[in-house]
C-alpha positions as CSV (number, residue, x, y, z in Angstrom):
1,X,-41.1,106.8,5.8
2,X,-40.8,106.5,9.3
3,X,-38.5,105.1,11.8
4,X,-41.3,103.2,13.2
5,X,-42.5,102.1,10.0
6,X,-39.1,100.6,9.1
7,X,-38.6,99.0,12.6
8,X,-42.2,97.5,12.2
9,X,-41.3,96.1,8.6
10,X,-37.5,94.8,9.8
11,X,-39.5,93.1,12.5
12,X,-41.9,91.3,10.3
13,X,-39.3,90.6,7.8
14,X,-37.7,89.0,10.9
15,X,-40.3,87.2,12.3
16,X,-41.2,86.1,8.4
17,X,-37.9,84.8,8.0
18,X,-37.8,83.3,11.7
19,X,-41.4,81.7,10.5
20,X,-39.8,81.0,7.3
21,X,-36.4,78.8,8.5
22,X,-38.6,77.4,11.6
23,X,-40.8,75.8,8.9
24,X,-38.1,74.9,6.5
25,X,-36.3,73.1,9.4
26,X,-40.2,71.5,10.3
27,X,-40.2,70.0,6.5
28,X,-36.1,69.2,6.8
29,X,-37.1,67.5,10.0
30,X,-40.0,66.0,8.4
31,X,-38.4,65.0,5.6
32,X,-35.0,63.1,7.8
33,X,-38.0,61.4,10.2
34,X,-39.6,60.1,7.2
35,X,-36.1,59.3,5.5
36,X,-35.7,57.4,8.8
37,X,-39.4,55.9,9.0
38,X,-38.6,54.4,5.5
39,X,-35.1,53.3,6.6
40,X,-36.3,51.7,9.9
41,X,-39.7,50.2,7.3
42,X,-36.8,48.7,4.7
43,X,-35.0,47.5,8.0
44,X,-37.8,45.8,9.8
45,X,-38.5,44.0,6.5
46,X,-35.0,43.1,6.2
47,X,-35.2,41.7,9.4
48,X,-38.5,39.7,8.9
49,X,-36.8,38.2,5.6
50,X,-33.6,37.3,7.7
51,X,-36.1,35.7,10.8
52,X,-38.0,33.9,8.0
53,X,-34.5,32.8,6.3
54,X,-33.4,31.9,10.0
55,X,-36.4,29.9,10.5
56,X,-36.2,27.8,7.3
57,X,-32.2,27.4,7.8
58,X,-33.2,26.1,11.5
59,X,-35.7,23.8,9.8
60,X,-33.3,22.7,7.3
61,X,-31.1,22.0,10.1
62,X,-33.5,20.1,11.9
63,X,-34.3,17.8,9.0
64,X,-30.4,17.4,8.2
65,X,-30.4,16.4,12.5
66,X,-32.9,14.4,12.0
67,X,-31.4,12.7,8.8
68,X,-28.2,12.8,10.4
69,X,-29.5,10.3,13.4
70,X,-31.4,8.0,11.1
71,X,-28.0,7.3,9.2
72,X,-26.4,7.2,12.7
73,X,-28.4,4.7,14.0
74,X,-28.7,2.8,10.4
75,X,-24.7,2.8,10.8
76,X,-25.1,1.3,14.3
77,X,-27.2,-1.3,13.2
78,X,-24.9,-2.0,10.3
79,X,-22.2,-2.4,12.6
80,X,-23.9,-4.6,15.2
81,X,-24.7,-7.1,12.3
82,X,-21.3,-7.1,11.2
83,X,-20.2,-7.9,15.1
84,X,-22.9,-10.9,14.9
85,X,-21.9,-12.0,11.1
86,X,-18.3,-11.8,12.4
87,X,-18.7,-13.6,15.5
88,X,-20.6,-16.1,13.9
89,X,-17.8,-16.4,11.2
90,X,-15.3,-17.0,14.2
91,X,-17.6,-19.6,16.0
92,X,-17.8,-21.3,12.2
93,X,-13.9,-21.1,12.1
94,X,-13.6,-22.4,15.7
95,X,-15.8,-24.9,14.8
96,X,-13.7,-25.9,11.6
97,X,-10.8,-25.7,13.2
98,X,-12.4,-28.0,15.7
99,X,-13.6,-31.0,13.0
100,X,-10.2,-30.7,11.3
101,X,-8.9,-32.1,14.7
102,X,-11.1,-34.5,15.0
103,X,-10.3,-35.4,11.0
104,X,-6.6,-35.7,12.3
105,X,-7.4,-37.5,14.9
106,X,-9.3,-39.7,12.6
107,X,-6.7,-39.7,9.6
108,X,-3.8,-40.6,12.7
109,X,-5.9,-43.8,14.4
110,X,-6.9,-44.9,10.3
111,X,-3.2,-44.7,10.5
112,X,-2.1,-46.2,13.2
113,X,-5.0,-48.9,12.6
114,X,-3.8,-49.3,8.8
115,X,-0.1,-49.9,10.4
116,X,-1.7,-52.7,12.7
117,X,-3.7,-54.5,10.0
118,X,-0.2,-55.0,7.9
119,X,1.5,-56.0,11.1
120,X,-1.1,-58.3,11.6
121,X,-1.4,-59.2,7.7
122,X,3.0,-59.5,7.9
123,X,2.7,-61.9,11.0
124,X,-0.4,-64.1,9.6
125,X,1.4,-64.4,6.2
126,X,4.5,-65.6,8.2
127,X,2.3,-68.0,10.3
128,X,0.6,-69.5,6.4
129,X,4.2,-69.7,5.8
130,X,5.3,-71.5,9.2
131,X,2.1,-73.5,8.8
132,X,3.1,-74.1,4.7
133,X,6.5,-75.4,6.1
134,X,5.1,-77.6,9.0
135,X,2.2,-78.8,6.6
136,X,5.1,-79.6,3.8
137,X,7.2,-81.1,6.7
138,X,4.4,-82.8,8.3
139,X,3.8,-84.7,4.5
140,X,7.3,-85.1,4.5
141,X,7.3,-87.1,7.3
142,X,3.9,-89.0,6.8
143,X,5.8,-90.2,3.2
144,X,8.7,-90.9,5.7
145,X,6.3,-92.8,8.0
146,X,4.8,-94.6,5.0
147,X,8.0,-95.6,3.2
148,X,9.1,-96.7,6.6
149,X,6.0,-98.6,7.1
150,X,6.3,-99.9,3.4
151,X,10.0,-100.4,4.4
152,X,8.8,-102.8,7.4
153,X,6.3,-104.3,5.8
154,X,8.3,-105.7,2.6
155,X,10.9,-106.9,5.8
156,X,8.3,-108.4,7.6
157,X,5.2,-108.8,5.6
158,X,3.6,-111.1,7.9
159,X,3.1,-108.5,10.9
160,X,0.9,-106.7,8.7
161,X,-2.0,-109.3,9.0
């Protein structure tokens, strides 16, 4: 065989290998951009399932916000009638407070009144007993006047006529 038959073969065993490793790193390259196609694929999906998990956690929140300010405000309310039950409960104790005062007051002058009636009742028994005595004294001395008279008339009997 020849030199130049040789040469030509080496050379297209070297170009068939060249040809050979350029298209077995085509297919490796092929094969990583699909690997990587199917990665980024898997990851964009995983991505949409987080965004859609994202979205229904920020609805979620919402509605817990929203739930959250209706128990705020139901709380506010609940404490604004307590201020009103409570400041009507102090204007009923003021007011009690007030009427027991006057019942004192009351109670004191019923009192005070009760002490005058049995000052008054002490000094008009002692005036039925003054006037007893003068009445009993006062008959004493009519009987006095009479036996006197009867006295005078049994010395003189004829004045009487």
């Amino acid at each position: 065989m020849s030199t130049g038959l040789i040469i030509a073969i080496v050379v297209v065993v070297v170009v068939l290998l060249a040809v050979l490793l350029l298209l077995g790193g085509r297919q490796k390259k092929k094969k990583e951009d699909e690997r990587r196609r199917l990665a980024a694929s898997g990851h964009r999906e995983e991505a949409k399932g987080q965004a859609q998990l994202a979205d229904r956690k920020e609805a979620e929140a919402g509605e817990v916000g929203e739930q959250a300010r209706r128990r705020r405000e139901s709380a506010e309310q609940a404490a604004e009638e307590t201020r009103r039950q409570q400041q009507v409960a102090e204007q009923a104790a003021e007011e009690a407070r007030r009427q027991q005062e006057v019942a004192e007051q009351a109670s004191e002058e019923a009192r005070r009144r009760g002490q005058a009636a049995d000052q008054e009742r002490a000094a008009a028994e002692k005036l039925d007993q003054d006037a007893s005595e003068r009445s009993s004294e006062a008959s004493r001395v009519r009987d006095d006047a009479q036996e006197r008279s009867r006295r005078a008339d049994e010395l003189d009997p004829d004045q009487n006529r």
